[in-house]
C-alpha positions in Angstrom: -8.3 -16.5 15.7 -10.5 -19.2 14.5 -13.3 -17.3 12.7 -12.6 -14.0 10.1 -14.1 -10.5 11.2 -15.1 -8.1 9.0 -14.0 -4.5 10.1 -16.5 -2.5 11.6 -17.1 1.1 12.6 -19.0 0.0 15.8 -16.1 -1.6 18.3 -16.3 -5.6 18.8 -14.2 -5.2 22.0 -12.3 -2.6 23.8 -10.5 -5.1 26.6 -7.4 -5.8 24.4 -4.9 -3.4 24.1 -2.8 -5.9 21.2 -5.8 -5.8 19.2 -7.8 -3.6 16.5 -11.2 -3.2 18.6 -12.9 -2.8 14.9 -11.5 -5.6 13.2 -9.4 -7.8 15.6 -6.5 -7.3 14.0 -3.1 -7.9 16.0 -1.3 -4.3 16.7 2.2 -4.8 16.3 1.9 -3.1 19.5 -0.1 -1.0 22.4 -0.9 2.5 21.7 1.4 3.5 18.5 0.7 0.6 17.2 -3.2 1.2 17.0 -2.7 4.5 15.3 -0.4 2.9 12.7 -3.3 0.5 12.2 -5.6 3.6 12.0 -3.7 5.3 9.4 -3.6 1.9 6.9 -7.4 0.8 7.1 -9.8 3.4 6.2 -12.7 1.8 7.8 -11.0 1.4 11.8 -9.6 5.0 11.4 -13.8 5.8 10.7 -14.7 4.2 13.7 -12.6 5.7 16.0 -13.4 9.1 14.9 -16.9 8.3 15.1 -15.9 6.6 18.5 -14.4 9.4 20.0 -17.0 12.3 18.6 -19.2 10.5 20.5 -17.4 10.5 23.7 -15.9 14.0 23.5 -18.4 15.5 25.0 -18.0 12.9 28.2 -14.5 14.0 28.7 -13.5 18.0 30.0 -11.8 19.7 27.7 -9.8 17.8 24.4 -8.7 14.3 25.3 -4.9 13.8 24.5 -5.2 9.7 23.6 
């Protein structure tokens, strides 16, 4: 990547799966990989919770992923 991103609680991108949507970051891979990420940076592991409060209410019943 040719610029640095600072990690955010608001999601830069949600189109690739091989990367962080709050910082970029390249998952070592899709799915387990992003909750690895989740549990060693603080500030993506905020976002997503803040992420998916906001979209549990969209989605019948408790969302498994």
């Amino acid at each position: 990547m040719s610029q640095e991103v600072s990690p955010s609680v608001t999601a830069h991108t949600w189109d690739d799966p091989t990367r962080c949507p709050f910082c970029l970051a390249q998952l070592e891979s899709e799915g387990a990989g992003f909750i690895d990420h989740l549990d060693e940076s603080p500030i993506c592991q905020q976002g997503f919770g803040m992420w998916r409060d906001a979209v549990v209410d969209d989605v019948g019943g408790e969302w498994s992923g």
